[in-house]
N, C-alpha and C positions, 0 to 999 in steps of 0.2 A: 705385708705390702712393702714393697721397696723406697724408700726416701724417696720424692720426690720434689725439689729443692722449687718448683713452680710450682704444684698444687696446696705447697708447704705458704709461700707467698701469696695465695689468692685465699687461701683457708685462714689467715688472719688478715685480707682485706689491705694487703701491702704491696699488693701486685700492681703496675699504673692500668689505667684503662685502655691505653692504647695496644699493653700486650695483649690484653681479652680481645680488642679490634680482630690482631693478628690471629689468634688462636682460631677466631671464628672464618678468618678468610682463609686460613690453612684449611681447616674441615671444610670449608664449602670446593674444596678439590679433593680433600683425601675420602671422604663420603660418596660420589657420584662413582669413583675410581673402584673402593672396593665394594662397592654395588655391583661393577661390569667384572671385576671380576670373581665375586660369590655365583655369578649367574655361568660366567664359563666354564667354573668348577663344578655348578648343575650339569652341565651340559658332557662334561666329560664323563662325571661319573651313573652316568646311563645305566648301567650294569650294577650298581650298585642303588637300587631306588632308595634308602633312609637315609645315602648321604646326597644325593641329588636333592631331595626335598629340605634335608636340612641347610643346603647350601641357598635353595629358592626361598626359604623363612630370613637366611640371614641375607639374602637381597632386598626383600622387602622389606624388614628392619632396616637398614639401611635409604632404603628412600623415607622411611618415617622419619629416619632421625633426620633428611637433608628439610623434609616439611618443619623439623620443628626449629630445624636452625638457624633460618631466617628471621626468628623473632629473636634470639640471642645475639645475632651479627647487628640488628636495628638499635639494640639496646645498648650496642657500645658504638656506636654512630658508624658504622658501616652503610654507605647510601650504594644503589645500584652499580654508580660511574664509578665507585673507588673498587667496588668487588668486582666490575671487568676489566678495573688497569692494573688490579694487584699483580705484583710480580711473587711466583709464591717462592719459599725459603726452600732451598733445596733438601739442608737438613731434616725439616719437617715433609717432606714428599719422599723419602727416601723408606719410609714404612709402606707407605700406599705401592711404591715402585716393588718392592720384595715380594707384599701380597700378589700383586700381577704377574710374578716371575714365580711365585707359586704355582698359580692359577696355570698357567704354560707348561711348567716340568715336573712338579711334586704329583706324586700317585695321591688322587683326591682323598684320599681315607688318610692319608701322610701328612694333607695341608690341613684338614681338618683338627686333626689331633695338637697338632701345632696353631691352630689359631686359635684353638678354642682355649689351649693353657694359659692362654693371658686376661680371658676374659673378666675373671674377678678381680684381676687388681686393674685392670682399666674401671670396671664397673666401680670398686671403691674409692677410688680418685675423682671419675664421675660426681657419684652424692655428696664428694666434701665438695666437690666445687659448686654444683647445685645449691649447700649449707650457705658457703663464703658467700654466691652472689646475694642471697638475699638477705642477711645479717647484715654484710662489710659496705655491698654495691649498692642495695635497694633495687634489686633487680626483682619482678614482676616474676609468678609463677609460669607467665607465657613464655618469657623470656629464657625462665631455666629451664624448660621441658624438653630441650634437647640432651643436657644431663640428666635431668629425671628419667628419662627413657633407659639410657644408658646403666643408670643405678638399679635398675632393676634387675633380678637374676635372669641372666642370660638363659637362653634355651636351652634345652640338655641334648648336646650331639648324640646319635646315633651310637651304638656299644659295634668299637668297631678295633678289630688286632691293625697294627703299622702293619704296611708294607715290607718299612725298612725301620726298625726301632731308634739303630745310630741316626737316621736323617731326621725322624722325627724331633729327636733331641738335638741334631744341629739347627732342624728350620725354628724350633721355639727358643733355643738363647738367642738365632742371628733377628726374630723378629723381636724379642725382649730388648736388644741392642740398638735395632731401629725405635720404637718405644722410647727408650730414654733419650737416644741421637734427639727424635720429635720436641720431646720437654722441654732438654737442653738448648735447643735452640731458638726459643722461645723465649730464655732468659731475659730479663730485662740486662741490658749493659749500661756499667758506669759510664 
């Protein structure tokens, strides 16, 4: 798993609460985002029914975790009227924005392959963050189940050859890149 200098600060409970605020109103846009676009990437790949279907699991996945994250945005005082005035960080929208630009040009067996390569170190940063809230925060089992979700082992894509093997290995460093951009920007600043 990669350093991750924010799940590193929330895993010992040093994180403020106001970042966990932000972190929860970023996902409440980067969630609904690549929902529409797991489901376009259905849609494209017709022709290929195992990644079609795996693309409609991981939409659905995707609205589960937006159900569960409204109890984790409550828990660090995110009310209604701040989560429709937030302006969100562009740093952290610039993940959701790449999946979308997947979703559009990459051969679905291409995005596929590249999304799913990141899924275990998001999934393990996940469960430590899940650990930290309720150790560090006192954060309620409702509250973490949008990370509990997450920490769970992901689905297993469809066995499926690239496309285009160089793409596939340029779409997962540029979305690894966006990933961190996300964290990073999220930092708490002096």
């Amino acid at each position: 798993m990669t350093e991750n200098p924010l799940v590193a600060l929330i895993a010992t409970g040093t994180a403020p609460t106001e970042t966990l605020a932000t972190l929860a109103l970023e996902q409440q846009r980067v969630i609904p985002a690549d929902r529409r676009a797991f489901l376009h990437l259905a849609q494209r790949a017709t022709a290929q029914p195992e990644t079609a279907a795996f693309f409609r699991t991981l939409a659905e996945g995707e609205a589960e975790a937006a159900r569960r994250l409204t109890a984790f945005a409550t828990a660090c005082g995110v009310d209604e009227t701040r989560s429709r005035t937030y302006e969100p960080l562009p740093g952290c929208q610039s993940y959701p924005a790449y999946v979308a630009w997947l979703a559009l040009n990459a051969d679905p067996t291409d995005a596929l392959l590249a999304l799913t390569s990141n899924f275990a170190e998001w999934g393990a940063y996940c469960a430590t963050i899940a650990g930290a809230l309720r150790s560090h925060y006192a954060f309620t089992d409702e509250a973490c189940a949008f990370f509990d979700f997450f920490a769970e082992p992901a689905p297993a894509g469809p066995r499926a050859e690239p496309a285009d093997e160089q793409l596939v290995r340029h779409y997962s460093r540029t979305l690894q890149h966006y990933e961190a951009t996300f964290w990073a920007t999220l930092l708490p600043r002096p």
